[in-house]
N, C-alpha and C positions, 0 to 999 in steps of 0.2 A: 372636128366632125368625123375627120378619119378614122379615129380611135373606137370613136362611140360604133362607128359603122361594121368595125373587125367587133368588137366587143358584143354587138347582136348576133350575126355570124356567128359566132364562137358560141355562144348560148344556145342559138338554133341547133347547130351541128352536136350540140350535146344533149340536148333535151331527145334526138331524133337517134342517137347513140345509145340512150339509157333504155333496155328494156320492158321497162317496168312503165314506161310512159306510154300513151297515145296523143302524140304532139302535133298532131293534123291541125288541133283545134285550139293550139296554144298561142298567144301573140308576143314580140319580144320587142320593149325599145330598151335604149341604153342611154344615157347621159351622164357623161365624167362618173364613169363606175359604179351610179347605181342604174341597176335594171328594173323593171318594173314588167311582171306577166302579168297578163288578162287571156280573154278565152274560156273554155271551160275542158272536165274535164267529165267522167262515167263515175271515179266514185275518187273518197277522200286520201284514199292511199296515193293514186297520182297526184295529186294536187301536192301532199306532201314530198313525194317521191321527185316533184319539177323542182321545187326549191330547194331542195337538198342538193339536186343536180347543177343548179344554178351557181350555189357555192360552189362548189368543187373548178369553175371557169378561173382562168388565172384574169386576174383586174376588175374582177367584180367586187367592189366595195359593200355594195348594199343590193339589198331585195326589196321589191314592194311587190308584195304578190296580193293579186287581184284575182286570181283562178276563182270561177264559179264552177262547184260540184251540181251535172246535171244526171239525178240516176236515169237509167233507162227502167222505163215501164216496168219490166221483172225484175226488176230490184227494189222496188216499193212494198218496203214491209213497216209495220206498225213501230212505234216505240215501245210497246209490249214484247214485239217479239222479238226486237233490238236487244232489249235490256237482258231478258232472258238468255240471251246469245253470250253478252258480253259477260254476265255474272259467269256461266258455265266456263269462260275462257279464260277469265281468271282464275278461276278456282283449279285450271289442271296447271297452273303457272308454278314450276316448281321456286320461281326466285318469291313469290309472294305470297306472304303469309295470309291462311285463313281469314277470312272475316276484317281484314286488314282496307280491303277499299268499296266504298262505295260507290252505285254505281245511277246514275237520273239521265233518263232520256226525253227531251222534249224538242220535237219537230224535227227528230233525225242526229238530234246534238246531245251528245253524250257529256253529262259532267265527271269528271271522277274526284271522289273524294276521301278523305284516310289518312294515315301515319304508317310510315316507313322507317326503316334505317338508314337507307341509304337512295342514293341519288339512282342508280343503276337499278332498285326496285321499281320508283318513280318513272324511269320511261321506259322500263316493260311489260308495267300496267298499259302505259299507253301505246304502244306498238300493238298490244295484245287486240284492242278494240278498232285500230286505226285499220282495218282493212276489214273489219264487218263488211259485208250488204247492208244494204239503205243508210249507213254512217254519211252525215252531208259534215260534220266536225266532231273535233272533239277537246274539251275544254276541262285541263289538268290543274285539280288547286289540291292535289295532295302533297302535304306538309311530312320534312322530314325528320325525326326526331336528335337533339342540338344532343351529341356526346363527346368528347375525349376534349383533349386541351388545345387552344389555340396555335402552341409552338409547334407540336409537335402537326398540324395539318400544316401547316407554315414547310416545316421543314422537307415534311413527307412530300407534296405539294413539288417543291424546288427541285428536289432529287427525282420526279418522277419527268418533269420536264427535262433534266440535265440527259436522262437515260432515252429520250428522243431525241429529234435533230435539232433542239433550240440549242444554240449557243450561250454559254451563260453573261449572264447579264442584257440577255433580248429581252426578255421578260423579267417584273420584278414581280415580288407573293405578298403581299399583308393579309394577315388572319386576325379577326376580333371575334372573339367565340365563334359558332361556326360560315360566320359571313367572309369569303375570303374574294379580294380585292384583286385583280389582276393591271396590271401598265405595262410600259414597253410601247414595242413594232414589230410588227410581221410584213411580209408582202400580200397575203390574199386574205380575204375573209375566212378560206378557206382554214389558214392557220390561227385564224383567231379562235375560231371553232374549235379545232383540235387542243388551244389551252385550253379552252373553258371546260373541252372534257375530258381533259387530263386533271384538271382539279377536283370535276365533276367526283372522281375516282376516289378522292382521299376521303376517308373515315370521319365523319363529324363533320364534312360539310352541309349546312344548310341552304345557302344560299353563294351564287357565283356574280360577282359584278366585275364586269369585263370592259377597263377602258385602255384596251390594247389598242395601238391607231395602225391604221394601214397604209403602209407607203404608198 
């Protein structure tokens, strides 16, 4: 119980540290390392902006976030004039290609949808639109196009890990054309994350399955 009790504390004192939050209206419990937030927040950028903070707490295993997005009055704009925002702000994106995503709003929730090269195109589509006005989500099924050889993301992958602080043999790599497999331990969530986008990185990854376990 003591643990769970530093573990909210410690989330509290972070969520109120991050500036990008307003945590007046956020709630934290904790239980044997997952947290779980509720509350709400002004728009969909904080909501993401708590969770990401939430990782970053040392012994947070898991998230359940529960944030409701409440906009305030002036920030209720149509899905017309959503859509039109988020197309213009892709398109000054210099990582993304022309005519490459698409883009559906309905009830404030943005789909995005398209082909890419790469993973790092993929979430700055999404970042691009995640701080609109009137955005209450936004839901990413843009697919990344499968190229170069298994080994060699394998490889690339392993060395890009060795050149951070993982020690080798923390983590192990399997690549099957571009679906590549992570295992091992970390101590935080926080480090599981950093594999996943440290693989994120390597050329011809499509897909990341991460069954790193946390101590």
């Amino acid at each position: 119980m003591s643990n769970d009790k530093d573990l909210q504390q410690a989330v509290l004192a972070e969520l109120d540290w991050e500036p990008s939050i307003k945590a007046g209206h956020i709630g934290v419990t904790a239980s044997e390392g997952v947290v779980t937030l509720t509350g709400h927040v002004e728009n969909f950028a904080q909501k993401r902006a708590a969770e990401v903070a939430t990782c970053r707490v040392k012994g947070v295993k898991a998230v359940a976030e529960e944030i409701e997005v409440r906009l305030p009055l002036t920030a209720s704009w149509s899905d017309d004039q959503i859509a039109n925002e988020a197309v213009s702000r892709l398109a000054w994106d210099v990582f993304i290609a022309p005519e490459s995503i698409e883009v559906k709003v309905e009830k404030g929730w943005i789909t995005l949808t398209g082909e890419v090269d790469q993973h790092f195109q993929k979430e700055a589509a999404s970042q691009d639109v995640r701080r609109l006005l009137g955005v209450l989500g936004v839901i990413d099924e843009i697919s990344i196009r499968p190229r170069v050889n298994a080994t060699d993301i394998q490889n690339n992958i392993v060395r890009a890990l060795h050149r951070s602080w993982f020690d080798r043999g923390t983590i192990s790599v399997r690549a099957e054309g571009g679906v590549v497999r992570l295992s091992g331990t970390v101590h935080s969530i926080h480090d599981r994350d950093l594999a996943t986008a440290t693989a994120w990185g390597a050329k011809g990854v499509t897909s990341v399955e991460n069954e790193v376990c946390i101590l």
